[in-house]
VMD Tcl script that builds the backbone (N, CA, C; Angstrom):
set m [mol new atoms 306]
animate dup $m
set s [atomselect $m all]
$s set {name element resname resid chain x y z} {
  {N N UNK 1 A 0.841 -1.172 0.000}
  {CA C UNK 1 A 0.000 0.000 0.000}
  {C C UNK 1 A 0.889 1.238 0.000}
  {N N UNK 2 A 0.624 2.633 -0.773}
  {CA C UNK 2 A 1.202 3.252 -1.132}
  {C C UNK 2 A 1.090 4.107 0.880}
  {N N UNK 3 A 2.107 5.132 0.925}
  {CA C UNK 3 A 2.091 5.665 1.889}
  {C C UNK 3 A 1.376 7.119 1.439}
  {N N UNK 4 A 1.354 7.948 3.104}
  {CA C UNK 4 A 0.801 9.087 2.438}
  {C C UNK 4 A 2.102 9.800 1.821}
  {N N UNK 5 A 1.634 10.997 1.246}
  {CA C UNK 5 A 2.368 12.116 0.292}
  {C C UNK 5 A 3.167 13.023 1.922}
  {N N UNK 6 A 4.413 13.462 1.391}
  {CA C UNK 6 A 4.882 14.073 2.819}
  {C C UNK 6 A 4.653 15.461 2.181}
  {N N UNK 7 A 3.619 15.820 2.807}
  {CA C UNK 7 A 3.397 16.871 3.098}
  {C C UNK 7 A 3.015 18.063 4.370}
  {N N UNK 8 A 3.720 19.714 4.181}
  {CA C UNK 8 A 3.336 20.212 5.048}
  {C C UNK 8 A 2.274 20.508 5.223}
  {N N UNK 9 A 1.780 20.046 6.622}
  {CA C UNK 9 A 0.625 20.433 6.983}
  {C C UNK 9 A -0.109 21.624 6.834}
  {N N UNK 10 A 0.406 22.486 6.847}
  {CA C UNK 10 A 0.160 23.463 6.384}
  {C C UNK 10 A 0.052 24.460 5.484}
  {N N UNK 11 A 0.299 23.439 3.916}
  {CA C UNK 11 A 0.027 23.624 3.036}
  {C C UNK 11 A -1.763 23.707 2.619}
  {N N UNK 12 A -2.684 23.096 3.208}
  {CA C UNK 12 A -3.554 22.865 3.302}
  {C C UNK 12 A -4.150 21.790 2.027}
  {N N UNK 13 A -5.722 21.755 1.350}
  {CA C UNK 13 A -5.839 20.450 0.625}
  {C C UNK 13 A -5.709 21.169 -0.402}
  {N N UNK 14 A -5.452 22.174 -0.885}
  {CA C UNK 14 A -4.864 22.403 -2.524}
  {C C UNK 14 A -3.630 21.727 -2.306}
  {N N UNK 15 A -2.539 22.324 -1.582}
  {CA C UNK 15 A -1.389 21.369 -1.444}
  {C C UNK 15 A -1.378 20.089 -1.122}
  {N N UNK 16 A -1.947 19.246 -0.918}
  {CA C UNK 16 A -2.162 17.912 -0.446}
  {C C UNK 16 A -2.255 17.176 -1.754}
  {N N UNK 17 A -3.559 18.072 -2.371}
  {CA C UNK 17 A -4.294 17.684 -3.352}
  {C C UNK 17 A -2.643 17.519 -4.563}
  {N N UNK 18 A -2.293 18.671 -4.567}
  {CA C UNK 18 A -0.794 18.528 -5.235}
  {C C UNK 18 A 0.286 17.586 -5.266}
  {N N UNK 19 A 0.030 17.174 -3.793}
  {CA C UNK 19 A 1.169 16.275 -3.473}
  {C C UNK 19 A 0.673 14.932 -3.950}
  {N N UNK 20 A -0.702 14.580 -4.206}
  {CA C UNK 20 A -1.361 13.143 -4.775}
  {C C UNK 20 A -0.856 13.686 -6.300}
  {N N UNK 21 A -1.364 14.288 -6.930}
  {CA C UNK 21 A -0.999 13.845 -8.379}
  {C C UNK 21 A 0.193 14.073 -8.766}
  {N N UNK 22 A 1.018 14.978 -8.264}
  {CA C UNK 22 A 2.697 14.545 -8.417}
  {C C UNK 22 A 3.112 13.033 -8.050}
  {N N UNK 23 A 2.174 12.718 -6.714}
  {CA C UNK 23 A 3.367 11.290 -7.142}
  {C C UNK 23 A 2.692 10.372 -7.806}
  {N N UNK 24 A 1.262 10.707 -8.092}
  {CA C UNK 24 A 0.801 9.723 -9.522}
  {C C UNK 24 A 1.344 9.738 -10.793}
  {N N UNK 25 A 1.537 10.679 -10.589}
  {CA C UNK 25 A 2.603 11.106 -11.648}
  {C C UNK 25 A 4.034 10.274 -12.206}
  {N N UNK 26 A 5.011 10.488 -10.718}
  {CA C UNK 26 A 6.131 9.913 -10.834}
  {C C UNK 26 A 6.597 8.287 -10.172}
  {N N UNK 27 A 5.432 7.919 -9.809}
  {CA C UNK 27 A 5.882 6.374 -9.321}
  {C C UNK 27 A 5.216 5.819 -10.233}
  {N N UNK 28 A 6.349 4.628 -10.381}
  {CA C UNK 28 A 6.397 3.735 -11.188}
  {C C UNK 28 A 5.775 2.333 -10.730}
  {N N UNK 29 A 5.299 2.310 -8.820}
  {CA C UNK 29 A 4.373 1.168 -8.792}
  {C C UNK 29 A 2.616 1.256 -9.210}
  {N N UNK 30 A 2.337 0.040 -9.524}
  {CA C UNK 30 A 0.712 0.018 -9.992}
  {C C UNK 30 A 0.042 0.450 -8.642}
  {N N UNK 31 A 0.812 -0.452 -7.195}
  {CA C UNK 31 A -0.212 -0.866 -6.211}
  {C C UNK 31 A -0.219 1.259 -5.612}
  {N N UNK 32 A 0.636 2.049 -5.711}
  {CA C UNK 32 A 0.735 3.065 -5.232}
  {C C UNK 32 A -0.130 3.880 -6.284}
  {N N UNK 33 A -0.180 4.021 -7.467}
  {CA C UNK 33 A -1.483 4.634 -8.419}
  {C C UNK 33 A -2.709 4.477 -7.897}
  {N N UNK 34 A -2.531 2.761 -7.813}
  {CA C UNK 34 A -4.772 2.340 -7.483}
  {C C UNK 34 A -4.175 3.718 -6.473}
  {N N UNK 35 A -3.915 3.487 -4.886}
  {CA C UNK 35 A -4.131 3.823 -4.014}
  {C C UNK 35 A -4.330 5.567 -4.095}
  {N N UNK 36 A -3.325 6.485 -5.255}
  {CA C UNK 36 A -3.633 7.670 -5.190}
  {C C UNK 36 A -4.774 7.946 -5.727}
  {N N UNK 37 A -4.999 7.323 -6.920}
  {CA C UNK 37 A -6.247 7.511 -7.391}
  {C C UNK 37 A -7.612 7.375 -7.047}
  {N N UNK 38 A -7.786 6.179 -5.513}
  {CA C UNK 38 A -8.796 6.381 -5.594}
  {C C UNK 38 A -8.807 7.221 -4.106}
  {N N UNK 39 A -7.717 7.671 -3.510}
  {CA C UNK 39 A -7.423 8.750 -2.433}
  {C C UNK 39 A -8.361 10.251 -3.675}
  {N N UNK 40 A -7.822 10.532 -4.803}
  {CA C UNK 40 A -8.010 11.812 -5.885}
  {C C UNK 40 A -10.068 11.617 -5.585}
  {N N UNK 41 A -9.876 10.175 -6.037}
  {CA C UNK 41 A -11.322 10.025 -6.780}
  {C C UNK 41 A -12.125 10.107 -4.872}
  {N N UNK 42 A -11.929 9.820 -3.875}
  {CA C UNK 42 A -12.622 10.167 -2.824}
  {C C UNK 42 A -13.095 11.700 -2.719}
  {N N UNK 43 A -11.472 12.595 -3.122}
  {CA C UNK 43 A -12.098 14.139 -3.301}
  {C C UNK 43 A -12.913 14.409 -3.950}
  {N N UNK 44 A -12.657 13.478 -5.487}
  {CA C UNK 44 A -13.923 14.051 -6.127}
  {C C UNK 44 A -15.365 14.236 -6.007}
  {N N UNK 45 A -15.757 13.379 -4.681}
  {CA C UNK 45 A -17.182 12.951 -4.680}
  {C C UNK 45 A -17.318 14.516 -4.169}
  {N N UNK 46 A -16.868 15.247 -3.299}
  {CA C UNK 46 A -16.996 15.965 -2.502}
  {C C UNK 46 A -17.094 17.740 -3.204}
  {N N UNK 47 A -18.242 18.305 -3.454}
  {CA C UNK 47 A -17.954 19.340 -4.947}
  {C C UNK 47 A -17.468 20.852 -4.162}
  {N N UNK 48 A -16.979 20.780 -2.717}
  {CA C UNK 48 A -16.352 21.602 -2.271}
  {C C UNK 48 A -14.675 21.309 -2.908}
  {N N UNK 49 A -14.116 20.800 -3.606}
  {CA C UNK 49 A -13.207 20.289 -4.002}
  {C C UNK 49 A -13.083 20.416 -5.384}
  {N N UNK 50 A -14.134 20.573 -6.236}
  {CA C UNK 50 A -14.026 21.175 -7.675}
  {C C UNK 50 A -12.953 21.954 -8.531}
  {N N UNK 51 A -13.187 22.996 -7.644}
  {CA C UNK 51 A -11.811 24.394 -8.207}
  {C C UNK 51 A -10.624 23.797 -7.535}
  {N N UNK 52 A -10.231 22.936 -6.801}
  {CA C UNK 52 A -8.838 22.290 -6.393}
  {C C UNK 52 A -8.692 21.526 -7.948}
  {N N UNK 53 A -9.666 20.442 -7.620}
  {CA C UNK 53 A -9.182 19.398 -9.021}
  {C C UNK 53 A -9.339 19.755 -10.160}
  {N N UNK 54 A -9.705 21.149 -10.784}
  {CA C UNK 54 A -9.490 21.451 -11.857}
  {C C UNK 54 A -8.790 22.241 -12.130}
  {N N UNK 55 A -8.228 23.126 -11.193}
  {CA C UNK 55 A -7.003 23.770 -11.359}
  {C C UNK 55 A -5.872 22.488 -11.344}
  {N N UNK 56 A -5.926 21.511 -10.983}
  {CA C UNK 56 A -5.148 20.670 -11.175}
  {C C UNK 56 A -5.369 19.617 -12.134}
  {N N UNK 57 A -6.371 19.667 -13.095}
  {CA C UNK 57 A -6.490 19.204 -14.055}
  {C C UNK 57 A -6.454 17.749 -13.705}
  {N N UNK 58 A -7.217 17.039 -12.446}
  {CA C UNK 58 A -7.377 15.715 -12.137}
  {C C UNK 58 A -8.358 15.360 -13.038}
  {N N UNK 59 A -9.573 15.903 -13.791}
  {CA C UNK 59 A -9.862 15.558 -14.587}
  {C C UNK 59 A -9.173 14.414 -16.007}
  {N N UNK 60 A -8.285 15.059 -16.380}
  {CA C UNK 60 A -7.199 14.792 -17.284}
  {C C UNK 60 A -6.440 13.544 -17.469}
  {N N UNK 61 A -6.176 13.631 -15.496}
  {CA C UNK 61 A -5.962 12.574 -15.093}
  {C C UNK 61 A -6.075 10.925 -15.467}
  {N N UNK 62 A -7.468 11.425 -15.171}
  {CA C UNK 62 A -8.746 10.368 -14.836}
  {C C UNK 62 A -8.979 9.723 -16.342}
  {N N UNK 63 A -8.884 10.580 -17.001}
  {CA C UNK 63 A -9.127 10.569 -18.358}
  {C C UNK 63 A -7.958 9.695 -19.126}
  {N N UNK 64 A -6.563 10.625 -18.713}
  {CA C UNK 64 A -5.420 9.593 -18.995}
  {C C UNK 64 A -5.478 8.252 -18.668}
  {N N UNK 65 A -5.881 7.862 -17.633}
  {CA C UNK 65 A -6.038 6.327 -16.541}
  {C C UNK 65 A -7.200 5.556 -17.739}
  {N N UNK 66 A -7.956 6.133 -18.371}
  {CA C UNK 66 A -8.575 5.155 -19.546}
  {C C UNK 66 A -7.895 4.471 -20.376}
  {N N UNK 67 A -6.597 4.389 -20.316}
  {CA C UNK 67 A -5.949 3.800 -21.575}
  {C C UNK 67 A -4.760 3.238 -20.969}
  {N N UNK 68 A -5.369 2.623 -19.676}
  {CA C UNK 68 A -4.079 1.766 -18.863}
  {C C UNK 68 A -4.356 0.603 -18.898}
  {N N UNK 69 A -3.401 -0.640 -18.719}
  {CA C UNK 69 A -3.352 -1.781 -18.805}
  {C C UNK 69 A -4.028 -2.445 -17.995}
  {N N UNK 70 A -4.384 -1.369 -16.592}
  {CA C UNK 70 A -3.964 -1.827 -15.305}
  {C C UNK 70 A -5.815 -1.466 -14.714}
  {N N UNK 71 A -6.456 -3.132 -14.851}
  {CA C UNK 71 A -8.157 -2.786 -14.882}
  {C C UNK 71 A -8.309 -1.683 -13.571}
  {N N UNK 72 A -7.831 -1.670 -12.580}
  {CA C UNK 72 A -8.402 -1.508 -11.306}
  {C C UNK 72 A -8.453 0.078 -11.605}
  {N N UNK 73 A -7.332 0.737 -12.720}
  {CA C UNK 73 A -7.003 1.951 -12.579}
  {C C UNK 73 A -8.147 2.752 -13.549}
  {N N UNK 74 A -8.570 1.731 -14.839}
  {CA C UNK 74 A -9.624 2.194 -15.495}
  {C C UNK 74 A -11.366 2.348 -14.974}
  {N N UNK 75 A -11.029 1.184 -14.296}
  {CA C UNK 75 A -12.283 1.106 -13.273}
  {C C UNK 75 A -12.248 2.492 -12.334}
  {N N UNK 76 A -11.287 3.005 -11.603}
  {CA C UNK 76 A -11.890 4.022 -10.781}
  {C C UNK 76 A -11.965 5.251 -11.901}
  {N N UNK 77 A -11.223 5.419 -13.157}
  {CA C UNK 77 A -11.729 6.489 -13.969}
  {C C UNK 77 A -12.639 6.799 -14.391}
  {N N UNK 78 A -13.314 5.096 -14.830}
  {CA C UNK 78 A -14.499 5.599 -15.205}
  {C C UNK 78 A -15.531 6.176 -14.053}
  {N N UNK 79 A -15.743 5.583 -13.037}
  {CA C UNK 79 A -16.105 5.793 -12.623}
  {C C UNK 79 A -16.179 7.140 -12.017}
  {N N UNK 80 A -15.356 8.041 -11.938}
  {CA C UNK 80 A -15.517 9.635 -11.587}
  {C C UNK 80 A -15.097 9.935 -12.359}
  {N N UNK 81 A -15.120 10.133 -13.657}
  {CA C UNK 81 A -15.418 11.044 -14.754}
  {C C UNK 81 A -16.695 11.464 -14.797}
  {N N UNK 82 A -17.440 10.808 -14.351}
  {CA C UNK 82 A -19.068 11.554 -14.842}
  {C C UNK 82 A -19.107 12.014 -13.403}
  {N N UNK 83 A -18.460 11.936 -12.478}
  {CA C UNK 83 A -18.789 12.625 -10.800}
  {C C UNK 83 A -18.058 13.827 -11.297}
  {N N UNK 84 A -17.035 14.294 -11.878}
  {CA C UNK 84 A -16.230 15.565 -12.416}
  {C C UNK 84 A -16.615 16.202 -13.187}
  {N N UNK 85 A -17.628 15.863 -13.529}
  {CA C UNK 85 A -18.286 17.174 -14.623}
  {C C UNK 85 A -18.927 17.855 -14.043}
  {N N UNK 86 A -19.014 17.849 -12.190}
  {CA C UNK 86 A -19.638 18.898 -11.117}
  {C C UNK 86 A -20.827 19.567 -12.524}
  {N N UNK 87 A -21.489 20.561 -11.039}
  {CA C UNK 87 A -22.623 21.235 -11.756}
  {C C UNK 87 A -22.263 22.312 -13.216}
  {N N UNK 88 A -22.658 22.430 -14.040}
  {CA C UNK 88 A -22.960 23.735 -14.657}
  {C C UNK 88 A -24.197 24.240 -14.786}
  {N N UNK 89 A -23.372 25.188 -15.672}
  {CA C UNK 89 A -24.696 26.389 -16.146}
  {C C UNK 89 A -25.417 26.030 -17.653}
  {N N UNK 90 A -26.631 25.460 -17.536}
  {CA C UNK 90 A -27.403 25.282 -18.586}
  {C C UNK 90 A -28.422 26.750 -18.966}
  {N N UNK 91 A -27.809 26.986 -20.337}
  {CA C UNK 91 A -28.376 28.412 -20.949}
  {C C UNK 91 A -29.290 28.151 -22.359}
  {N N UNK 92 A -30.776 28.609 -21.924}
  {CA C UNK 92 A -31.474 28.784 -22.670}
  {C C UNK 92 A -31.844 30.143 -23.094}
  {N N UNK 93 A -32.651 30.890 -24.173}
  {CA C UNK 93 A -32.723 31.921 -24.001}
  {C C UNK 93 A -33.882 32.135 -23.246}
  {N N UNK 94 A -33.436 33.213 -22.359}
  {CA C UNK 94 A -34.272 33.665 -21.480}
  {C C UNK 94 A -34.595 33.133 -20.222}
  {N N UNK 95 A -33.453 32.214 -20.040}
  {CA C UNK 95 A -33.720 31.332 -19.192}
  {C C UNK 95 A -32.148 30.820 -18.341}
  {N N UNK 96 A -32.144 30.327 -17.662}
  {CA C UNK 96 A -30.797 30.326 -16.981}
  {C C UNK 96 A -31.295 29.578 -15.738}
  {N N UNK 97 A -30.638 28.353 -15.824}
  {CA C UNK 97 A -30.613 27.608 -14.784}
  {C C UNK 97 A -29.613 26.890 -14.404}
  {N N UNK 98 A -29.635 26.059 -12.969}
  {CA C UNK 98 A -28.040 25.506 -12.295}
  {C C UNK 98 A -28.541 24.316 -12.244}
  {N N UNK 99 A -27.666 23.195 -12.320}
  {CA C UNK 99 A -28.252 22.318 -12.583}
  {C C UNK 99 A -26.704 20.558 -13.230}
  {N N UNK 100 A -27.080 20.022 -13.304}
  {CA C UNK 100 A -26.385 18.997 -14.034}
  {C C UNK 100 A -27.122 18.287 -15.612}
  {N N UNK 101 A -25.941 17.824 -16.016}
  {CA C UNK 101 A -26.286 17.226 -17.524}
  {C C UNK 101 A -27.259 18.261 -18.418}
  {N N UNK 102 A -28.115 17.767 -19.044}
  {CA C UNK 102 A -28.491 18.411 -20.588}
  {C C UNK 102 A -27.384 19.416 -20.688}
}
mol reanalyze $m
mol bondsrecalc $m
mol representation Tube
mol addrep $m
């Protein structure tokens, strides 16, 4: 099992959040990916966490992880890719509402 990211505490969870996809990034074990990824994909459920993971482009991520060898890693992508498309703004004319999908 992967360990946590050493980070200062007091960086807070943008920095935290930083310190997970840098080392998804740079380690080369499978069993330490599952584990960041689905540490990333726990934030994602959470949509106070939105503007973290898209300034960090975990989206991208997630997206990259579709075209891995490695089932466990495609399995949690798919799975929060459609949790990462958080709310938008659906614009009709004259009309303006908050909301998800259409």
């Amino acid at each position: 099992m992967a360990q946590k990211p050493k980070v200062d505490p007091h960086v807070g969870r943008l920095g935290y959040l930083q310190a997970l996809v840098t080392e998804f990034q740079q380690t080369q074990s499978q069993d330490a990916k599952e584990q960041v990824l689905a540490n990333l994909a726990n934030f994602a459920y959470d949509p106070g966490n939105y503007q973290y993971l898209r300034q960090l482009q975990v989206l991208d991520l997630f997206l990259d992880s579709l075209s891995e060898e490695n089932e466990t890693l495609v399995e949690f992508a798919i799975g929060i890719c459609t949790v990462m498309k958080g709310p938008r703004r659906v614009r009709k004319p004259g009309l303006e509402t908050r909301g998800r999908g259409s």
